[in-house]
C-alpha positions as CSV (number, residue, x, y, z in Angstrom):
1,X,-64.8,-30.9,0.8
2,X,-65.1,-34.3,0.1
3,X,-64.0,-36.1,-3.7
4,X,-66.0,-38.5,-5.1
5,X,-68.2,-39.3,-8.0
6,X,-71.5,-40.7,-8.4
7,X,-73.9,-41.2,-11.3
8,X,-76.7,-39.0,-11.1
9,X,-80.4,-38.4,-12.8
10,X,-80.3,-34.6,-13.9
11,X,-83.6,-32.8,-15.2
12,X,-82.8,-30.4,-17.6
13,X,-85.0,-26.5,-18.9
14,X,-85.9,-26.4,-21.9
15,X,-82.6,-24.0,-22.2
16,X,-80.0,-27.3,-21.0
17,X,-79.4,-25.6,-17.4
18,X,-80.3,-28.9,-14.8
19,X,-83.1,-27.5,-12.8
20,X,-82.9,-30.6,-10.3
21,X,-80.7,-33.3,-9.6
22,X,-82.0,-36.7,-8.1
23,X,-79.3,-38.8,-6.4
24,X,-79.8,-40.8,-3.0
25,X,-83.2,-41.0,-3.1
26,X,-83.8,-37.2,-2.8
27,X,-84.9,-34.8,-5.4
28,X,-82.4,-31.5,-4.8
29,X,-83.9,-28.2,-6.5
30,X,-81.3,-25.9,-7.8
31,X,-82.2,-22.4,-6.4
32,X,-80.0,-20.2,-8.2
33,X,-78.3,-20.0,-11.4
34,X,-76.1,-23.0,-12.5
35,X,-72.3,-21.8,-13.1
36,X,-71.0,-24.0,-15.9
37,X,-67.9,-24.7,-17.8
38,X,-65.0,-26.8,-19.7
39,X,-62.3,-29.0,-18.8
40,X,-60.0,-30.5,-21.1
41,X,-60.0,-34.8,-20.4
42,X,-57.5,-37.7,-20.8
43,X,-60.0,-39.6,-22.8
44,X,-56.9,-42.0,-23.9
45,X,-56.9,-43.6,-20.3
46,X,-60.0,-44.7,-20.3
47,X,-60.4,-45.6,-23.8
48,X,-58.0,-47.0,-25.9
49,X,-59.2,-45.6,-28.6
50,X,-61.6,-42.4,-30.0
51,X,-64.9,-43.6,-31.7
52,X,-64.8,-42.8,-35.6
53,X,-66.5,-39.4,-36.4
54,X,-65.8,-38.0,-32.7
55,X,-64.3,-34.4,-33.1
56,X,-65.4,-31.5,-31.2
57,X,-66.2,-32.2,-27.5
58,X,-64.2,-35.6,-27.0
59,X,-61.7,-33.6,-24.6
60,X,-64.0,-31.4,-23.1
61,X,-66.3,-32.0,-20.2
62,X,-68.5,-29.7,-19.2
63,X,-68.6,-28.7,-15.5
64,X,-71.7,-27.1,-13.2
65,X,-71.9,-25.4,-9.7
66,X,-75.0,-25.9,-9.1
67,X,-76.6,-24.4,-5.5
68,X,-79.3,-27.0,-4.1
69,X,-81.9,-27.9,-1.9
70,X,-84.1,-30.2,-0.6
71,X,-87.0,-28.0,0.6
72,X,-87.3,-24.0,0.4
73,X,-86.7,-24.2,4.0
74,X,-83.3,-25.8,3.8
75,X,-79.9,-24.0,3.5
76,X,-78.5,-24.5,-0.1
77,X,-75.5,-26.6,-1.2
78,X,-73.2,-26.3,-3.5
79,X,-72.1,-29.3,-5.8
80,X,-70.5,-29.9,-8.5
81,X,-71.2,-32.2,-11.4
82,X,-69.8,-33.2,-15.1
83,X,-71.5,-33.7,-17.7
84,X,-70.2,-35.6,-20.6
85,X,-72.2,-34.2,-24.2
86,X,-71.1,-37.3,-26.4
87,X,-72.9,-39.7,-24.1
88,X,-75.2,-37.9,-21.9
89,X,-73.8,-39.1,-18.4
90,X,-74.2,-36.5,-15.4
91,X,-71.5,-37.2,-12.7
92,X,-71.7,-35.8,-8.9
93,X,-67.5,-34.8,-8.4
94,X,-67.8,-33.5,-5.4
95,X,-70.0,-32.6,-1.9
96,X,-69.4,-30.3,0.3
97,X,-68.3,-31.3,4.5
98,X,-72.0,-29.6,5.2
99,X,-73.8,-32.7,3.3
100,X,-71.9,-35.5,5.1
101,X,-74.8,-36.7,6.4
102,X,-76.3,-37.5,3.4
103,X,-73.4,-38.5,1.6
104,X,-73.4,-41.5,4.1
105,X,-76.7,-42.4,2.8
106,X,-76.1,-42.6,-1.0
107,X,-73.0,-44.7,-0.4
108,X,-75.2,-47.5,1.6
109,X,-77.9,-47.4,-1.0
């Protein structure tokens, strides 16, 4: 499995579950039901210091398995991505071996 991350554009349901995630210049469909949940962070080394009135959720990141595709034809991936609450940022983590060819892609973009 490869490790990396990459800023991605996540649409959400009205429920907060991503129903598709855009990142090189495709538009994956999730096509089954997103797995989430929490990991504790080391906010302190990236920032020196927590923001005034942050409490709940400044060490916790939430993480999703998400199982997607490109067309209903295509064999589904799994990814994973974070998703931090306090500032809204979706994060790919990680990509399969099985999507190396596009991985190639998003890093030349």
């Amino acid at each position: 499995m490869g490790l990396f991350t990459q800023s991605v554009q996540v649409t959400l349901s009205t429920a907060g579950q991503p129903l598709r995630v855009d990142w090189g210049g495709h538009s994956w469909r999730v096509c089954a039901r997103p797995v989430r949940w929490y990991r504790r962070t080391a906010w302190w080394e990236e920032n020196a210091r927590a923001q005034r009135g942050a409490g709940a959720g400044l060490v916790d990141e939430e993480i999703w398995r998400l199982q997607v595709r490109l067309g209903a034809r295509d064999a589904p991936r799994t990814v994973h991505l974070s998703h931090q609450p306090q500032t809204g940022r979706w994060r790919l983590i990680n990509l399969p071996d099985q999507a190396a060819g596009h991985e190639g892609e998003r890093r030349s973009a």
